[in-house]
FIGUTI-15542 format. One record per residue (C-alpha): y, x, z; residue in three letters; residue number from 1. Coordinates in Angstrom, 3 decimals, padded with zeros to 6 digits. Layout:
residues N
Y;X;Z;ALA;NUM $
...
This chain:
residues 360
098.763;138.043;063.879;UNK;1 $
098.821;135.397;066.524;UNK;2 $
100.957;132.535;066.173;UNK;3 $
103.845;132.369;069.609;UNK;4 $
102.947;129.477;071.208;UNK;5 $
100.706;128.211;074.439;UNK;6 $
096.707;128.143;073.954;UNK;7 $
094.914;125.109;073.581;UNK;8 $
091.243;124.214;075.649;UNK;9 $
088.967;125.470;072.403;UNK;10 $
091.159;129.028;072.460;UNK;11 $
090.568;129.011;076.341;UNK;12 $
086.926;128.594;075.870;UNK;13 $
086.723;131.274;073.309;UNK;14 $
088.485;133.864;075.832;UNK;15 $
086.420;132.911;078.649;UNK;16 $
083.437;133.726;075.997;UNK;17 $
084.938;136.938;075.469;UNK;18 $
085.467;137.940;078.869;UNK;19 $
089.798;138.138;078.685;UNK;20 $
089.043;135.156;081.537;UNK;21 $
086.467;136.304;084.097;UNK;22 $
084.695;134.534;086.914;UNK;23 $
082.415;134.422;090.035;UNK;24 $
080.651;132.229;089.745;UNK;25 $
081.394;131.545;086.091;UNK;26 $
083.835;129.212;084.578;UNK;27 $
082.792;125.538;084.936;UNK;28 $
083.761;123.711;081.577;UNK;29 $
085.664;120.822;084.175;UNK;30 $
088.188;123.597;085.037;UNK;31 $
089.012;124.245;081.110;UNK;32 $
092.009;121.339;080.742;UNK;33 $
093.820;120.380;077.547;UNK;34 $
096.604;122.981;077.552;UNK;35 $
095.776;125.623;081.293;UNK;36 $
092.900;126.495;083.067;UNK;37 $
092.031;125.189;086.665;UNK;38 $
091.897;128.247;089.175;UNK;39 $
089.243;127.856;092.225;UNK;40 $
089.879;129.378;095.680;UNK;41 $
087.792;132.201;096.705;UNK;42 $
084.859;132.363;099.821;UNK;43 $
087.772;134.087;102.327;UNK;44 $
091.631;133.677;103.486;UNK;45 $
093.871;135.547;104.656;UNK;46 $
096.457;134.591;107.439;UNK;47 $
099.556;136.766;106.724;UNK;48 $
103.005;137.520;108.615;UNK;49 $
104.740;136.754;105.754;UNK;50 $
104.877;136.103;101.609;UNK;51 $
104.723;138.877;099.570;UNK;52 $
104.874;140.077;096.298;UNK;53 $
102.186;143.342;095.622;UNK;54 $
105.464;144.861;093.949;UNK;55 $
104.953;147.238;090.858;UNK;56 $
102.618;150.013;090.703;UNK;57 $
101.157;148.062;094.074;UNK;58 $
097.764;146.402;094.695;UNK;59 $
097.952;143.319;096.856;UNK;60 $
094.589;143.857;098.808;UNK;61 $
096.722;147.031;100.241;UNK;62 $
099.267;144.993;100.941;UNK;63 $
096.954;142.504;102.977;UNK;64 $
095.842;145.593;104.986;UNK;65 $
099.608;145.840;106.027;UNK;66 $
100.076;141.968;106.748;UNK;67 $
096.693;140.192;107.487;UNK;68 $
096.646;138.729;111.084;UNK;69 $
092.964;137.868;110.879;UNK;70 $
090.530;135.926;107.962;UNK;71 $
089.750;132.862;107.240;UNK;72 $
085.931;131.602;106.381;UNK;73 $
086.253;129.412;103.495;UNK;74 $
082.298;128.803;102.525;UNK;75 $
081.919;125.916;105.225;UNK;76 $
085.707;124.743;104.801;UNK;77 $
088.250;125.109;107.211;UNK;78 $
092.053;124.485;108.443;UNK;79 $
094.891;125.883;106.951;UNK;80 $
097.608;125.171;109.412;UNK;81 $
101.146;123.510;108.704;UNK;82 $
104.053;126.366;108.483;UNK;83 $
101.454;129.315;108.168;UNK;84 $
100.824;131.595;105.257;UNK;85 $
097.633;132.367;103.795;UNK;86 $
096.716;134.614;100.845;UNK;87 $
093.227;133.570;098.754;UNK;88 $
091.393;135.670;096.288;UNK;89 $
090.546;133.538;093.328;UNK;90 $
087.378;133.254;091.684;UNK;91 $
088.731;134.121;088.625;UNK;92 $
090.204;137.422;087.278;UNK;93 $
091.784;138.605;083.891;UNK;94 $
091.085;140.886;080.806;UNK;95 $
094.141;140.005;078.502;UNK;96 $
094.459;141.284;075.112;UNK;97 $
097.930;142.865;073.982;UNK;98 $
100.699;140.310;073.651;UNK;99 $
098.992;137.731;075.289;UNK;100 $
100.758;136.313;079.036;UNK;101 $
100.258;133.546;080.959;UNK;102 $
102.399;131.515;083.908;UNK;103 $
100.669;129.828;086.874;UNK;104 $
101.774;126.757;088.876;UNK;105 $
100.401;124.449;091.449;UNK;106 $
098.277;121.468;089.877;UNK;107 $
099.897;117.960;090.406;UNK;108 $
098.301;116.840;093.846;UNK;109 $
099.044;120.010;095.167;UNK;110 $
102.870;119.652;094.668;UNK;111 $
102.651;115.856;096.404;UNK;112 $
101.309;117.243;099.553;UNK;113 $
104.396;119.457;099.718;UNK;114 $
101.371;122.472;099.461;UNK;115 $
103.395;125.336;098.497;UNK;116 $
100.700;127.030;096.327;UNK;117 $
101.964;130.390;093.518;UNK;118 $
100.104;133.480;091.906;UNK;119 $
100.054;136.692;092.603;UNK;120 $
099.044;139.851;091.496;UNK;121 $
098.452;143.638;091.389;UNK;122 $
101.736;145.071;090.172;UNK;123 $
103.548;141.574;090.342;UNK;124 $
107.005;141.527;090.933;UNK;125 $
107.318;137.405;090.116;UNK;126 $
105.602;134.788;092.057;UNK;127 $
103.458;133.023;088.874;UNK;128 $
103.767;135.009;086.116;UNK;129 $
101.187;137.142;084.607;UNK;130 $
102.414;140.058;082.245;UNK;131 $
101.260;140.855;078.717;UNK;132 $
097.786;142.466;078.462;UNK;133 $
097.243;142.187;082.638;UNK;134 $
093.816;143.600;083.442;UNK;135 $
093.015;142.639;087.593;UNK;136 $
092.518;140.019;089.962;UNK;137 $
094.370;136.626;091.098;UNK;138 $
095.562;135.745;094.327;UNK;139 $
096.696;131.936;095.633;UNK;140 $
099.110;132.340;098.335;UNK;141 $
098.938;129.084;100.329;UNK;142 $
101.501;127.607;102.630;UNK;143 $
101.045;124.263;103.608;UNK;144 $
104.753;122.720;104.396;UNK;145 $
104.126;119.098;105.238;UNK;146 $
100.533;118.560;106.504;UNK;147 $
098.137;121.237;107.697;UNK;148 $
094.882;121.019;105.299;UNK;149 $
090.945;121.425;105.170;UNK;150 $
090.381;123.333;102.009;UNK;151 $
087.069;124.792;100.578;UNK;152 $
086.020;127.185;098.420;UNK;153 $
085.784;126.701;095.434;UNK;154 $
088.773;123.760;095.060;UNK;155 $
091.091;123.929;092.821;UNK;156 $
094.894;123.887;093.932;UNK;157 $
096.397;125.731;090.753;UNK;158 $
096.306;126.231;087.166;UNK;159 $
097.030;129.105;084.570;UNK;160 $
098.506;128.568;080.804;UNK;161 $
098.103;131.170;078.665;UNK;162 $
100.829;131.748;075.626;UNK;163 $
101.747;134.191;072.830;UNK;164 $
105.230;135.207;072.253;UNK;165 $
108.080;133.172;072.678;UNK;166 $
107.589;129.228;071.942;UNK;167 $
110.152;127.162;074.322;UNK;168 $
111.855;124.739;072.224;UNK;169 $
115.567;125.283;071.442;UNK;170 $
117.995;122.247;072.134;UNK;171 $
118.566;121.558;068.193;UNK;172 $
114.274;121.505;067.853;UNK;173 $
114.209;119.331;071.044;UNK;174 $
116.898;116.696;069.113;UNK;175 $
114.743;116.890;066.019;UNK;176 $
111.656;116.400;067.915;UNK;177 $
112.823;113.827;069.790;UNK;178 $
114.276;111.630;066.170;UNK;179 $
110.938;112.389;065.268;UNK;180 $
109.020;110.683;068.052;UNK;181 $
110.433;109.692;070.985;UNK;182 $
110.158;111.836;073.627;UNK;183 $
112.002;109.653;076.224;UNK;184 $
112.830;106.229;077.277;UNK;185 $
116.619;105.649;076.480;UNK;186 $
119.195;108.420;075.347;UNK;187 $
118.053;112.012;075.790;UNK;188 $
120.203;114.241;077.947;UNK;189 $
119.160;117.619;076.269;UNK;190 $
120.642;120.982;077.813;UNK;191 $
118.225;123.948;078.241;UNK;192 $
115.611;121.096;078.291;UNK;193 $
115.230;117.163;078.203;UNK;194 $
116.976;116.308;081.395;UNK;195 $
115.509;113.451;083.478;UNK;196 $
117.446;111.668;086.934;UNK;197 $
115.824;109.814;089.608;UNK;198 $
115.470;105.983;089.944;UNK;199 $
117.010;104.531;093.216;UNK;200 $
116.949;100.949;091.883;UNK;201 $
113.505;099.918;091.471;UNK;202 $
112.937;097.046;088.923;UNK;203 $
110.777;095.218;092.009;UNK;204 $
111.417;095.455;095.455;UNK;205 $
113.554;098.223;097.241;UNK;206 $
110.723;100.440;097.659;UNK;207 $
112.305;104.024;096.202;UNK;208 $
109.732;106.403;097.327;UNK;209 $
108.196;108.151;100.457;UNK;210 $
109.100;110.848;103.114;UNK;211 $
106.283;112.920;104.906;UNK;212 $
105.820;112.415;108.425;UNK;213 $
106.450;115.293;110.531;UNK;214 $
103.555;115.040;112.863;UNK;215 $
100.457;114.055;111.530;UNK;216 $
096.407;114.719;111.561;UNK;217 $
094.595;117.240;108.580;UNK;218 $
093.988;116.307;104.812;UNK;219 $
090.543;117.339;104.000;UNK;220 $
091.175;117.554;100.011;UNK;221 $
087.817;116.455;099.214;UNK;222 $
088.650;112.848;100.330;UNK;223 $
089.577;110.820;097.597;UNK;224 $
091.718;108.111;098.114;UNK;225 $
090.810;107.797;101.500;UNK;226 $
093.735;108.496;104.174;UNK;227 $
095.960;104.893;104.653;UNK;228 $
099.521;106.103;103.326;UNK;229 $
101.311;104.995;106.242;UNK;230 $
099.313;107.438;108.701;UNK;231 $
101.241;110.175;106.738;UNK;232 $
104.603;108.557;104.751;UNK;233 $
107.495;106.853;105.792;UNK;234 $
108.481;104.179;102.756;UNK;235 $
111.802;105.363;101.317;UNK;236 $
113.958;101.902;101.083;UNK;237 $
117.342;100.824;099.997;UNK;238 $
119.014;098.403;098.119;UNK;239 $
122.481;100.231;096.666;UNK;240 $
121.493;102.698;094.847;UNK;241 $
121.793;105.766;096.483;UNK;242 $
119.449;107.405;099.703;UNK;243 $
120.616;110.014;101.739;UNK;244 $
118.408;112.830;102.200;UNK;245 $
117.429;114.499;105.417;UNK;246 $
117.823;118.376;105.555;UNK;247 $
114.077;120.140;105.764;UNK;248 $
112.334;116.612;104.883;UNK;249 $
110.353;116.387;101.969;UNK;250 $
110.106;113.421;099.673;UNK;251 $
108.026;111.817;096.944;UNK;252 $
110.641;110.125;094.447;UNK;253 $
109.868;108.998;090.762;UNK;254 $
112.337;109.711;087.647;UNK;255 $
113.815;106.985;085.713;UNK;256 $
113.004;108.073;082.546;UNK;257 $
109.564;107.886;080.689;UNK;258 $
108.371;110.720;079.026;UNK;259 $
105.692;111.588;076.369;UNK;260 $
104.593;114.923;075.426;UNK;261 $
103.310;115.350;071.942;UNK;262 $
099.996;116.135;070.731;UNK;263 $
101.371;119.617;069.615;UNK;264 $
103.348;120.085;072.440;UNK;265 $
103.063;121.298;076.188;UNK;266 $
105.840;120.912;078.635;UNK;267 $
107.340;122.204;082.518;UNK;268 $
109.351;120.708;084.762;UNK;269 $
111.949;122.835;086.080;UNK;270 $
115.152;122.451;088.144;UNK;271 $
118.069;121.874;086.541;UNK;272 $
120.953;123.482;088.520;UNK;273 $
121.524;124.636;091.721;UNK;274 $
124.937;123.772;092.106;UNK;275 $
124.341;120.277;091.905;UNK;276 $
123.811;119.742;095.310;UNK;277 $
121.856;120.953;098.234;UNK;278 $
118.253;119.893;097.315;UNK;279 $
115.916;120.755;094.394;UNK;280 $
112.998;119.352;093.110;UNK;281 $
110.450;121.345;095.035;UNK;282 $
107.613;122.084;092.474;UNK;283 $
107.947;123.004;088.786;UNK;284 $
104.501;121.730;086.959;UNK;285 $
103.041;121.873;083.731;UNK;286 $
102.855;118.396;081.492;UNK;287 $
099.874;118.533;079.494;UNK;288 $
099.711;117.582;075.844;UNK;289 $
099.122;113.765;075.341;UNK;290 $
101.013;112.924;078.754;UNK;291 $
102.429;109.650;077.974;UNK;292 $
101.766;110.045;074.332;UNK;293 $
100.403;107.049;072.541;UNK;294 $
098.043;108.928;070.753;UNK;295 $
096.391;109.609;074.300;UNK;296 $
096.358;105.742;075.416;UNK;297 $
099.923;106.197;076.908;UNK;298 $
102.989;104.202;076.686;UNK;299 $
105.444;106.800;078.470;UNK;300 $
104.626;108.076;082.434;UNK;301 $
107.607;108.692;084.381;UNK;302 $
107.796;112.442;086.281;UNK;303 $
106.860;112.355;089.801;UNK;304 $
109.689;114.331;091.796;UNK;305 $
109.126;116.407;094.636;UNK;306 $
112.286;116.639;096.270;UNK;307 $
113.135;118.768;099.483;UNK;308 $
116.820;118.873;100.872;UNK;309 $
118.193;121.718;102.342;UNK;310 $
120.538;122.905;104.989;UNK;311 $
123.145;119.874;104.768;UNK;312 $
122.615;115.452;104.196;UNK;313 $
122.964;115.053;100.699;UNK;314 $
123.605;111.661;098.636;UNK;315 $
121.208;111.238;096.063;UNK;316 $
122.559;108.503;093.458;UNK;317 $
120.721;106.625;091.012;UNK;318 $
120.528;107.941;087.517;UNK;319 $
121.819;111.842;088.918;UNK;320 $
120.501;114.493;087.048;UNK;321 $
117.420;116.458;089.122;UNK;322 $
115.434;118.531;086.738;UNK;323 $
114.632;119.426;083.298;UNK;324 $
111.311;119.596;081.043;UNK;325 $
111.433;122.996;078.653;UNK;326 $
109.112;122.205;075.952;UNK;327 $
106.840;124.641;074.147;UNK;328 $
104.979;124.815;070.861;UNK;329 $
101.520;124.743;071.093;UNK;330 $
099.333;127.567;068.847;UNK;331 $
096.982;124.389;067.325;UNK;332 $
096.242;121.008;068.641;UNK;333 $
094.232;120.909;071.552;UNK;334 $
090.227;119.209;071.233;UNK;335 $
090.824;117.079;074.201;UNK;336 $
094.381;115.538;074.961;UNK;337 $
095.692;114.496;078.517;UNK;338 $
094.333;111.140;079.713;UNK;339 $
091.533;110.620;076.715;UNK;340 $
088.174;111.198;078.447;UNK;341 $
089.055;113.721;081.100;UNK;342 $
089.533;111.435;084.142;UNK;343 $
093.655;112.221;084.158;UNK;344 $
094.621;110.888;087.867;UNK;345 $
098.107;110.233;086.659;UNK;346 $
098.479;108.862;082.950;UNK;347 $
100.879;106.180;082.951;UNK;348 $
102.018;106.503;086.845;UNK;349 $
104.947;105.294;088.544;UNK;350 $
105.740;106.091;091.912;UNK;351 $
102.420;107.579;092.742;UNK;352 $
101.287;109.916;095.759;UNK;353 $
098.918;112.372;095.845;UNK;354 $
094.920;111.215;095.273;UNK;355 $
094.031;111.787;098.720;UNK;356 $
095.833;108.418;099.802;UNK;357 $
095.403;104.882;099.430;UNK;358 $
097.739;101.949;099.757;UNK;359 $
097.193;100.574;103.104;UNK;360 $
């Protein structure tokens, strides 16, 4: 009987030794992380009208019959254009065992370049979420938003966690957890989830965060801290408290709070309610076990918050409410944690953007 709860890097390595996890080329041990699985673009794109979902009983390569425009080369790298839609065979593929499901999102630098980036597959009927015992191939459908891209095969723009049952932490285990060892700077705000809000008073300088440009040159994501910051961002500045955002803009903010995730412990961010105003953090993402955590070398790492407004101006004020983390059990404590030996770009961070840039 397996344990509920999400699988840890030795339990990953074990099904990619079994075959559940399948590759071509095979799994590189860099892609196996503390608590998911890095997913690698296939050789080929596929320039669509429009997302889609492969709906049930459905394959999605029939589907790309019905709504490829033309393909993409992806061996030599090329341009995925701002505002299109692409759909990417992955290198990897799955062979669950009963009971076992897993839930995909877009890896951390993928979410700051506003690259909208989910799962899908045969039969899905849910961006991102894999059912029980799924036996098929993955698909990345790509849409850059902000800035048009130079991708390869082979990169790696989103990751896969893999769970048993039902392990999400209920508000009365997140209080106990949290008297425990700490789970947040200051007093929790736990509904659904440890609720964080966004810092619009910086404790130096009025810097708040960033807003993409809307007309800028291609991010080859190979280049590591490489492109000045200014070619692409707007600083985000003010001095009272409060910014209002622009409808269709997309921003990098920073919460107030600092968070840890336990050693036994994985998290998501999520939003937290859509009736509290017309914006959401953009891009839910996983939160590995040993972000922040002591135990891992950190001392709390505030969330970075991709925010995009929608059809009106809205007032963002300091110390609202944006999103949520919904905490889950891991099945055993992972071998490696996040930010102890794994070059972790972001243990620790502030206000941080994607890898790709430096501070001019």
């Amino acid at each position: 009987m397996n344990h509920p709860g999400v699988l840890p890097a030795q339990t990953l390595r074990h099904l990619i030794a079994l075959g559940s996890i399948k590759a071509h080329p095979q799994v590189d041990p860099a892609q196996v992380q503390p608590a998911s699985l890095d997913l690698r673009l296939g050789t080929k794109a596929y320039r669509v009208r429009a997302s889609f979902l492969a709906g049930a009983g459905r394959m999605v390569a029939s589907r790309l019959q019905e709504f490829t425009m033309h393909e993409v080369d992806l061996t030599q790298g090329a341009v995925l254009e701002k505002g299109c839609v692409y759909v990417v065979p992955l290198m990897e593929s799955l062979a669950l065992p009963a009971g076992l499901s897993a839930v995909a999102n877009a890896k951390s630098s993928t979410g700051r370049l506003d690259l909208l980036t989910r799962t899908i597959t045969d039969g899905g009927t849910e961006f991102d979420r894999i059912p029980e015992g799924y036996h098929g191939p993955l698909y990345a459908e790509v849409c850059p938003r902000s800035f048009s891209v130079l991708v390869r095969a082979g990169q790696r723009l989103n990751q896969i966690r893999f769970r048993y049952g039902h392990a999400t932490l209920s508000d009365d285990d997140l209080r106990a957890l949290h008297a425990q060892d700490a789970l947040v700077s200051g007093t929790p705000v736990i509904s659904e989830g440890l609720g964080f809000s966004v810092d619009l008073r910086p404790a130096q300088g009025d810097l708040l965060g960033y807003r993409a440009k809307p007309h800028t040159g291609v991010i080859d994501l190979d280049r590591i801290a490489h492109y000045p910051a200014h070619d692409f961002w707007e600083e985000v500045r003010a001095t009272n408290g409060q910014i209002i955002l622009d409808p269709g803009a997309f921003y990098i903010l920073v919460s107030r709070e600092a968070v840890t995730i336990p050693p036994d412990y994985a998290a998501e961010m999520a939003p937290y309610l859509a009736m509290v105003g017309e914006f959401r953090v953009h891009y839910a993402g996983f939160f590995d076990p040993g972000f922040g955590h002591a135990t891992a070398g950190g001392a709390g790492s505030r969330g970075v918050l991709e925010v995009r407004c929608h059809e009106a101006p809205f007032v963002l004020e300091h110390g609202q409410v944006v999103g949520r983390l919904v905490y889950e059990k891991m099945t055993e404590r992972p071998d490696t944690l996040y930010g102890t030996g794994i070059a972790s770009n972001y243990q620790g961070q502030g206000l941080k953007l994607a890898k790709q840039f430096k501070r001019a």
